[in-house]
N, C-alpha and C positions, 0 to 999 in steps of 0.2 A: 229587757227591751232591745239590745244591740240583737240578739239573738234570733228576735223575733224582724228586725230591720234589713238583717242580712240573709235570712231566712226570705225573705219577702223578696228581694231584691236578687237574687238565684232563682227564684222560681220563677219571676219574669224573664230574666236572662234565659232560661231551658226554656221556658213558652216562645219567645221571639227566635230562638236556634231553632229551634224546630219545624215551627215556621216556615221559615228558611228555607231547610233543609226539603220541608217538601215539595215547596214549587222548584227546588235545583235539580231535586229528583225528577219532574216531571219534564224541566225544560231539557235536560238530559235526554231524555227517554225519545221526546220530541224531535231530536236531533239526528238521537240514531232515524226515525222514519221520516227525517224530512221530507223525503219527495215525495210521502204518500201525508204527511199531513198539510202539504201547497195542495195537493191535491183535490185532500178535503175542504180545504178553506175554499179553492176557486171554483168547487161544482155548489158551496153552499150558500143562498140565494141571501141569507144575513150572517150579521157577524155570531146571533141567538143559536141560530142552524148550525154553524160550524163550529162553535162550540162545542152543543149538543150531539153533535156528530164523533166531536173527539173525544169527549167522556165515552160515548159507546163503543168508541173501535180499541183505544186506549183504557178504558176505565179511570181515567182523570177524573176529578172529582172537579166542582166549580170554580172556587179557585185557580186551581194547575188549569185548567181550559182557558179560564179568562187571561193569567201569566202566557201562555201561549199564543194568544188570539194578538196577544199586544208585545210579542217577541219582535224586536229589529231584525231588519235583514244582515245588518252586520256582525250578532248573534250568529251567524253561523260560520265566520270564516273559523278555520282551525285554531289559532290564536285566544279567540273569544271560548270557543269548545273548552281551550284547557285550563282559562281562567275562572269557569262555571264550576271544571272539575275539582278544584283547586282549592276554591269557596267550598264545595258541596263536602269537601275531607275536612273541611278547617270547623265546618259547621256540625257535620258529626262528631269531632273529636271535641268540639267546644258544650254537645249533649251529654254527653259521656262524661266531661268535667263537672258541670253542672248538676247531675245525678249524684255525682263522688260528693258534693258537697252539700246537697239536700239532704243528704242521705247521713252524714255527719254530722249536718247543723242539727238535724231530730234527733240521733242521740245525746247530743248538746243537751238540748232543750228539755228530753226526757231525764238524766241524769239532775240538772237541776231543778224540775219539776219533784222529784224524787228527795233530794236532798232539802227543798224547802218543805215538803209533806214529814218528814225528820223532826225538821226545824221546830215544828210547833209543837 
């Protein structure tokens, strides 16, 4: 049971990192082209349009457009840039742990799986 709890509970933690990870990715991306995604947002007649404008020049997916569409303007000063960055490592390196440990918790579970199949 603990097995199967911490097991559960690691895989919501890599669902939610990742997450994460790729609207930082996107707000990222967004940043290197700032002037041309103000651009796009002020020749776009809605907030719908500009969106859909940014998944097509960027290939953002709905999400990252919508994370972008609702980015502050103080999101961009340099300060903010390397605190995105900062999060965006912290949150890959926290996938990467979380992988290490799904990935151990199922030999876990298959070892014990195995030795109760023994058992009987």
């Amino acid at each position: 049971h603990q097995v199967n709890v911490v097991t559960r509970r690691t895989e919501f933690d890599l669902r939610k990192a990742k997450e994460r990870q790729h609207i930082l990715e996107a707000l990222l991306k967004a940043l290197d082209f700032i002037d041309e995604v103000i651009n796009i947002l002020r020749a776009s007649k809605s907030i719908a349009e500009g969106k859909e404008r940014l998944m097509e020049r960027f290939g953002f997916d709905e999400i990252q457009a919508n994370h972008i569409v609702q980015m502050r303007l103080g999101q961009l000063t340099g300060l903010e840039r390397e605190k995105l960055q900062e999060e965006e490592e912290k949150k890959r390196n926290e996938v990467v742990e979380a992988k290490k440990e799904t990935a151990s918790l199922e030999k876990l579970r298959e070892r014990k799986l195995c030795s109760s199949v023994r058992a009987r």
